[in-house]
C-alpha positions as a Python dict, from the first residue, in 0.01 Angstrom:
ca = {
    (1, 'X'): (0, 0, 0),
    (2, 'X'): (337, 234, 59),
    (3, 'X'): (381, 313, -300),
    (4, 'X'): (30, 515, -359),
    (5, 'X'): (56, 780, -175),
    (6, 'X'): (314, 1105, -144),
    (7, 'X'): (600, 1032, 59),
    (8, 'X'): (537, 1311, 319),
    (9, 'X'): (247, 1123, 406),
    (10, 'X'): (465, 790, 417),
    (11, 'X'): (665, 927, 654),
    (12, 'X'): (367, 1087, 877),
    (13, 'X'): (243, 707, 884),
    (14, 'X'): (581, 559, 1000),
    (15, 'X'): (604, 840, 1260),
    (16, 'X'): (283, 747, 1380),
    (17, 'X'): (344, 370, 1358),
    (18, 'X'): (711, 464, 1573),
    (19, 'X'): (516, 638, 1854),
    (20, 'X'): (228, 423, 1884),
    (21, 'X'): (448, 129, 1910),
    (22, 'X'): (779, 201, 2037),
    (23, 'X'): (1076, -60, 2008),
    (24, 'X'): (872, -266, 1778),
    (25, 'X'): (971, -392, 1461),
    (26, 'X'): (818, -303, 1076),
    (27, 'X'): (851, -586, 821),
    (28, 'X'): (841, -435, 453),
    (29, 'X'): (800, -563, 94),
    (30, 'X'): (954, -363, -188),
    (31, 'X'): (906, -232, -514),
    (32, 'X'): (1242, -174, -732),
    (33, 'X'): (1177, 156, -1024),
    (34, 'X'): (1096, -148, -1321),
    (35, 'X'): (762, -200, -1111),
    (36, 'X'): (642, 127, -1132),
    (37, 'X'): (700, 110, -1473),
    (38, 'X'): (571, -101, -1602),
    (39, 'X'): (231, -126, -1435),
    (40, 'X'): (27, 17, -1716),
    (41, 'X'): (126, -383, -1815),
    (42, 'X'): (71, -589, -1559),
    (43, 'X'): (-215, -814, -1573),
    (44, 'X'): (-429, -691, -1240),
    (45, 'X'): (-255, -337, -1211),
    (46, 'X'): (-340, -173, -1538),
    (47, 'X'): (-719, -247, -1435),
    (48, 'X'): (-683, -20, -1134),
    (49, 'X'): (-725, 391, -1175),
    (50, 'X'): (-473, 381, -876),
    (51, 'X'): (-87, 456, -997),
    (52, 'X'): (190, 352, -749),
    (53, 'X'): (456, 701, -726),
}
């Protein structure tokens, strides 16, 4: 879900996530630059009006 919206707001979430659980830890997948590129491709992503940034 990270890669939708504007990275301020990433960072606003992880801030939040930091206080509301302190010392815990935050398992992440990732997306490499080819992935957002080429989603107008993909099979299930070019069906969705949403564009991962």
């Amino acid at each position: 879900m990270l890669p939708h919206p504007h990275e301020p707001d990433v960072r606003q979430a992880f801030d939040l996530l930091g206080e509301r659980f302190p010392g815990s830890l935050l398992a992440l997948d990732t997306a490499g630059p080819g992935f957002f590129d080429s989603q107008d491709q993909h099979d299930a992503l070019s069906k969705v009006a949403a564009r991962m940034r």
